[in-house]
VEXTI-9940 format. One line per field, with one value per residue: residue number from 1; residue in one letter; z, y, x of N, C-alpha, C, O, CB in turn. Coordinates in pm, whole numbers. Last residue first. Glycine has a CB too. Layout:
% residues N
seq <- c(NUM	...)
type <- c(A	...)
nw <- c(Z	...)
nv <- c(Y	...)
nu <- c(X	...)
caw <- c(Z	...)
cav <- c(Y	...)
cau <- c(X	...)
cw <- c(Z	...)
cv <- c(Y	...)
cu <- c(X	...)
ow <- c(Z	...)
ov <- c(Y	...)
ou <- c(X	...)
cbw <- c(Z	...)
cbv <- c(Y	...)
cbu <- c(X	...)
% end
This chain:
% residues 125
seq <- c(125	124	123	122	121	120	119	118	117	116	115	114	113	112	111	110	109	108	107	106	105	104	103	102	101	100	99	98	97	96	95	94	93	92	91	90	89	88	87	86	85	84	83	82	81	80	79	78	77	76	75	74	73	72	71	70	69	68	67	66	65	64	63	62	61	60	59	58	57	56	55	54	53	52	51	50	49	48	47	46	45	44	43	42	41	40	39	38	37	36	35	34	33	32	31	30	29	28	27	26	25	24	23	22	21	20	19	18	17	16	15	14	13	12	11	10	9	8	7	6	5	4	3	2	1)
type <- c(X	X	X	X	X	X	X	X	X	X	X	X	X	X	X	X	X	X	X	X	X	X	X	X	X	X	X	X	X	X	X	X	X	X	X	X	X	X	X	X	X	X	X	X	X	X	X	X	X	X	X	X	X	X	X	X	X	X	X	X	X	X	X	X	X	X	X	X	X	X	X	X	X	X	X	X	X	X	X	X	X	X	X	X	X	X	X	X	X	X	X	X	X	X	X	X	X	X	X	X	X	X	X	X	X	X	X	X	X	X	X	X	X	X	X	X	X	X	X	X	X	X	X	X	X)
nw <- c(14799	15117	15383	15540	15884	16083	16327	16678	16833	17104	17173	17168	17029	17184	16944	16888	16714	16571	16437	16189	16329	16186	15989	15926	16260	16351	16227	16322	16643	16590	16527	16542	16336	16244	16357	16293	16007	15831	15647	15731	15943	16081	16189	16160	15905	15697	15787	15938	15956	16052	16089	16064	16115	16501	16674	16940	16895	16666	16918	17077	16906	16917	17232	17217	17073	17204	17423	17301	17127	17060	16803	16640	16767	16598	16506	16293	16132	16019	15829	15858	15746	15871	16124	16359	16604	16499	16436	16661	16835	16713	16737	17002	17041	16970	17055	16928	17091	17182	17034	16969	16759	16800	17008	16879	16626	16502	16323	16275	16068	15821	15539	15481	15214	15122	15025	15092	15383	15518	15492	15751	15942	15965	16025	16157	16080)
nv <- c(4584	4585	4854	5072	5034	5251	5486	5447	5476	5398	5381	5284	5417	5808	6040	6334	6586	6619	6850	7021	7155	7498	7626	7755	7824	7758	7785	7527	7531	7738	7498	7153	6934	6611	6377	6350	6383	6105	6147	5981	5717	5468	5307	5289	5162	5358	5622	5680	5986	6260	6559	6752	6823	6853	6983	6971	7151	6959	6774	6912	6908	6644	6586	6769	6590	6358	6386	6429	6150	5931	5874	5897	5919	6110	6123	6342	6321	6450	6358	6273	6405	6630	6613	6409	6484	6550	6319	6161	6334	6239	6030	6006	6186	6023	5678	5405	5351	4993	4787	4811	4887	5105	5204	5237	5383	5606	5494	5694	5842	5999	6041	6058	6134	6132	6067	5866	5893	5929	5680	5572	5705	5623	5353	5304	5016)
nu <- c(7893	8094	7954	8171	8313	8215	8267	8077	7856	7939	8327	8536	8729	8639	8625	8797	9026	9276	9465	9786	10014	10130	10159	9922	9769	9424	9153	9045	9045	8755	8665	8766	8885	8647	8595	8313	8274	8463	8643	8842	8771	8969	9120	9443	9449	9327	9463	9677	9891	10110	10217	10491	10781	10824	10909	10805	10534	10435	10366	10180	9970	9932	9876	9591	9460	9494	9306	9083	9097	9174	9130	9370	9655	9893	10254	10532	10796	11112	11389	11717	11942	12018	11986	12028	11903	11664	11545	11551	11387	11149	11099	11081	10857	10674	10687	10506	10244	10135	9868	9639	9473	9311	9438	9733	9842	10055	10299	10596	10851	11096	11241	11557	11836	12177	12434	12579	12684	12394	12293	12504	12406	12176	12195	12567	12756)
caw <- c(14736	14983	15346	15484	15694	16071	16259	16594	16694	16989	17158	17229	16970	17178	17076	16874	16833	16544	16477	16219	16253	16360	15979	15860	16148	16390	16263	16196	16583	16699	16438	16587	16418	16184	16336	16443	16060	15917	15633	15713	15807	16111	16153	16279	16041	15747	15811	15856	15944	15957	16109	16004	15994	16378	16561	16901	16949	16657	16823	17136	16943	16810	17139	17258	17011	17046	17405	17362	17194	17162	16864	16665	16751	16679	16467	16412	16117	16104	15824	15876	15711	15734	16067	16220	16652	16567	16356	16551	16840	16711	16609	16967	17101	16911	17097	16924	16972	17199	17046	17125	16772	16689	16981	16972	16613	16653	16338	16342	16195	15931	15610	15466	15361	15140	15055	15004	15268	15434	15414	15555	15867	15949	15873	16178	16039)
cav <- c(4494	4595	4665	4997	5010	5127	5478	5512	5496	5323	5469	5181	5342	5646	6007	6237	6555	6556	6820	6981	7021	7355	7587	7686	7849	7747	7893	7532	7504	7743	7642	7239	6996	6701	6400	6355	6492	6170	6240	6110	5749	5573	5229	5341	5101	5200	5549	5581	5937	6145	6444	6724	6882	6748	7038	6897	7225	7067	6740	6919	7059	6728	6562	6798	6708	6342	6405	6570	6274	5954	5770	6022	5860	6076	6042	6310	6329	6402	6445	6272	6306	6642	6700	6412	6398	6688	6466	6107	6294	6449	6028	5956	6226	6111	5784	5478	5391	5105	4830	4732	4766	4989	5193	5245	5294	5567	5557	5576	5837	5899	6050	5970	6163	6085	6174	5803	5853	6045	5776	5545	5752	5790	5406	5318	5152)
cau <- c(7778	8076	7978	8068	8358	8283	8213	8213	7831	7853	8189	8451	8682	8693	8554	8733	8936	9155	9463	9609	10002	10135	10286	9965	9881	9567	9193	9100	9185	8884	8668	8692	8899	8700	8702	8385	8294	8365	8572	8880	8773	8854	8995	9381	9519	9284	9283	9692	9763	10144	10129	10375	10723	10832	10948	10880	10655	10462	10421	10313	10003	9943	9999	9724	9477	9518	9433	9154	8999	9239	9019	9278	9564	9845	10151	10466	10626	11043	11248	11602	11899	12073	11869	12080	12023	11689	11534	11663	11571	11218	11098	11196	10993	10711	10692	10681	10317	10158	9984	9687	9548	9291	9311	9682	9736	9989	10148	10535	10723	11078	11086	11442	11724	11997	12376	12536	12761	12470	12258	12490	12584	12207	12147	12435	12725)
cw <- c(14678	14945	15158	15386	15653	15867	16199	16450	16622	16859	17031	17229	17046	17075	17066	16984	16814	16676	16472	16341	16285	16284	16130	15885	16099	16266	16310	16164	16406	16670	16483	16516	16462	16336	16340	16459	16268	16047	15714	15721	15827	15951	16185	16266	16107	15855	15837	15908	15870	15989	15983	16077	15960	16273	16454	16785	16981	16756	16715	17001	16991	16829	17023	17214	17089	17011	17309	17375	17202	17255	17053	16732	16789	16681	16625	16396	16266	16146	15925	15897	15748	15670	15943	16116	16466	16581	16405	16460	16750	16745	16621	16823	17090	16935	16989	16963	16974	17096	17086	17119	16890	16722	16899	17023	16739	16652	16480	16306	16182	16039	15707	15598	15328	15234	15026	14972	15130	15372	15393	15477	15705	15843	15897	15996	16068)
cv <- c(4388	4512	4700	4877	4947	5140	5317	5441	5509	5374	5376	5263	5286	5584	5829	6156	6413	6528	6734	6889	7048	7253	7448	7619	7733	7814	7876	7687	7501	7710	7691	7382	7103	6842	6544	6387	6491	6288	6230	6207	5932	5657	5373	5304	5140	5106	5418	5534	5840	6031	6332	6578	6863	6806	6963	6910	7124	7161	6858	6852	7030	6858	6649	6748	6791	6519	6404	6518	6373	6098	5827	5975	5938	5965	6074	6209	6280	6384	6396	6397	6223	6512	6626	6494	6377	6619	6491	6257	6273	6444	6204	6005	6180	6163	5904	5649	5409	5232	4939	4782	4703	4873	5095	5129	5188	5514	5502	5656	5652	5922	5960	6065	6092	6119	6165	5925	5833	6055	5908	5639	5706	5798	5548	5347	5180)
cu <- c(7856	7947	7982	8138	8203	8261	8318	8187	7979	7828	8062	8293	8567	8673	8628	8723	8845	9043	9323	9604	9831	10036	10248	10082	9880	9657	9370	9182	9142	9060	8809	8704	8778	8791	8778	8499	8315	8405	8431	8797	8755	8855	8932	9234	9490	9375	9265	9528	9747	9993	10137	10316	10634	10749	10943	10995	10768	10561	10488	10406	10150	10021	10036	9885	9600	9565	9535	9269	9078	9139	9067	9115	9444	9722	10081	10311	10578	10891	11136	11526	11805	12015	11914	11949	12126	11880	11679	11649	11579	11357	11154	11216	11119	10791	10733	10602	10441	10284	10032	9789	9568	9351	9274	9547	9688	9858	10137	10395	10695	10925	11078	11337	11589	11950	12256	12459	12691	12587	12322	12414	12536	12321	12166	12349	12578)
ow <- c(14619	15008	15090	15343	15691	15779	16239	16442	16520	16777	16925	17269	16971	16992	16968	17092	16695	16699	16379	16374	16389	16176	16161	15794	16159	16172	16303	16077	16347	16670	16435	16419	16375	16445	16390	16569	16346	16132	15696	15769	15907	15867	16284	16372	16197	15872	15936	15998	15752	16100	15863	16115	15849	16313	16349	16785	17056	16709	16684	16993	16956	16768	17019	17179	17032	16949	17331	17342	17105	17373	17152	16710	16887	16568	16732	16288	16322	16225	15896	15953	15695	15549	15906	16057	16453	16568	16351	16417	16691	16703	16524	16782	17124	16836	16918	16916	17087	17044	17026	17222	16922	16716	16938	17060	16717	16675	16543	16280	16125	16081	15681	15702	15222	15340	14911	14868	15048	15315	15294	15383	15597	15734	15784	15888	16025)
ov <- c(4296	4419	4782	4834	4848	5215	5279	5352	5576	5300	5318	5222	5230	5645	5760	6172	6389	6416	6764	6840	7086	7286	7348	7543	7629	7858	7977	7691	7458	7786	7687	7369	7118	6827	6586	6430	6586	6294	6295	6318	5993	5642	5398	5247	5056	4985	5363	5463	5851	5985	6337	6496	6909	6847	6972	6873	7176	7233	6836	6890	7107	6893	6715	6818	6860	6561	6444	6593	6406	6129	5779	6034	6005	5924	6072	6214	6175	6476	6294	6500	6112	6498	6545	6442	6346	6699	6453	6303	6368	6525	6268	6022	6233	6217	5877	5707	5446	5192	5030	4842	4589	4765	5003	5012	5084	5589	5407	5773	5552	6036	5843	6126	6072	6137	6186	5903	5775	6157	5981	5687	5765	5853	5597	5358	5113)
ou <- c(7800	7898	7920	8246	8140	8218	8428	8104	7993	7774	8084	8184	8487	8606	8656	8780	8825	8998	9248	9712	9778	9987	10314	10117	9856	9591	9440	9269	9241	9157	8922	8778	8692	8736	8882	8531	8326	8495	8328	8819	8684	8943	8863	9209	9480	9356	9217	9485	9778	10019	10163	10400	10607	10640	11007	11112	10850	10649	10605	10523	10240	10122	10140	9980	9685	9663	9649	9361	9146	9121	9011	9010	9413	9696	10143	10252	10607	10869	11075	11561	11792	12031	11829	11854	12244	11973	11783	11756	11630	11439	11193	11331	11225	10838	10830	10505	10469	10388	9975	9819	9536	9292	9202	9558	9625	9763	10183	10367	10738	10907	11052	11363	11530	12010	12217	12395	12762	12624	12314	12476	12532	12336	12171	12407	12484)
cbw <- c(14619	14911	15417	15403	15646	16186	16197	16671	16672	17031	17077	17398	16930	17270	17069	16782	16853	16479	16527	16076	16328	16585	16004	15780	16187	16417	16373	16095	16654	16805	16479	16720	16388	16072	16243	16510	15990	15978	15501	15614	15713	16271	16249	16296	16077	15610	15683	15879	15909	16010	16125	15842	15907	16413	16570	16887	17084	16646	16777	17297	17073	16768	17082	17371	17010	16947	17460	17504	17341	17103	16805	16498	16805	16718	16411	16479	15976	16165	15671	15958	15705	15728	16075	16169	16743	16762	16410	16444	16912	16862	16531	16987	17206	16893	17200	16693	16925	17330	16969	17158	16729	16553	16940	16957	16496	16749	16217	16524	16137	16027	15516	15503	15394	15149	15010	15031	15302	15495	15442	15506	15947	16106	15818	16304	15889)
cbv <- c(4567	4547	4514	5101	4848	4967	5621	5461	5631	5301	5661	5135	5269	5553	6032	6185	6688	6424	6882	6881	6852	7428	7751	7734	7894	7583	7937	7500	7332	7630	7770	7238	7035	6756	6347	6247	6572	6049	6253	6125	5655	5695	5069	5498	5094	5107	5552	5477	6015	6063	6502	6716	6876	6593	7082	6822	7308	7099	6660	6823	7137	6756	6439	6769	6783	6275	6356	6644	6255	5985	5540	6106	5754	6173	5868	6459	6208	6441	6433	6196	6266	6653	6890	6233	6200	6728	6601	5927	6187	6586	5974	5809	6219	6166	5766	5465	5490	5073	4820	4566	4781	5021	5294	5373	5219	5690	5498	5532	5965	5917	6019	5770	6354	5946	6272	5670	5733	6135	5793	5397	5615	5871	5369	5460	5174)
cbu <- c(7679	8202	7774	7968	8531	8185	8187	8393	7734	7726	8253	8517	8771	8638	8334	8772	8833	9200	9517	9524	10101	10024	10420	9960	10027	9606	9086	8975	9263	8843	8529	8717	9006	8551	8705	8393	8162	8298	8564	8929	8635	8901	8942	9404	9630	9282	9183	9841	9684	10329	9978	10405	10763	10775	11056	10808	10618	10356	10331	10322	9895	9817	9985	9708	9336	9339	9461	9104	8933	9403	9065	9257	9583	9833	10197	10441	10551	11090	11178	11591	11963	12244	11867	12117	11936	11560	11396	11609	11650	11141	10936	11198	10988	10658	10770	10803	10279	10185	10021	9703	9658	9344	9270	9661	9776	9976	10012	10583	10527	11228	10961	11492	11679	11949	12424	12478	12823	12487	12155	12403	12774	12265	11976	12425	12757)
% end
């Protein structure tokens, strides 16, 4: 039995993404396009989040944008697996896209990991 069928013998839905931790890791991401099939292949039981890597730059911000015309319900962001922190302002979107609809996924512009000032974990006392 696939898990679709079971959850909806059992009438459930689950939150499904991947992080795209890329950069950080090595690893390459599950595609967002798979995570908009299984949506789109059993709406009634999957919710779909899209993931970019936001160490990706411009292209981060495009996925985003295409992640949204995918129809996945939102970004999905894992600071301490991707190794970047929320509130530095490299991150932050531009005027331009904070201005987007409430309904297309934020997005993150940013500069490589291999850039010299990216930012790193301060040290505990």
């Amino acid at each position: 039995m696939e898990v679709a069928d079971y959850y909806a013998s059992v009438d459930i839905m689950a939150v499904v993404f991947d992080i795209d931790s890329e950069t950080a890791t090595g690893r390459p991401p599950t595609p967002n396009d798979y995570i908009a099939g299984l949506m789109k292949d059993h709406p009634q039981q999957f919710i779909g989040f899209g993931s970019v890597d936001p160490w990706k730059g411009q292209a981060a911000v495009k996925e985003a944008k295409r992640c949204a015309e995918l129809g996945l319900k939102g970004l999905k962001f894992m600071p301490n697996m991707q190794q970047f922190f929320p509130n530095d302002e490299r991150f932050y979107p531009s005027g331009r896209q904070r201005k987007a609809s409430a309904s297309s996924p934020s997005s993150t512009p940013a500069r490589p990991a291999s850039a010299p000032d990216a930012p790193v974990a301060a040290e505990s006392s």
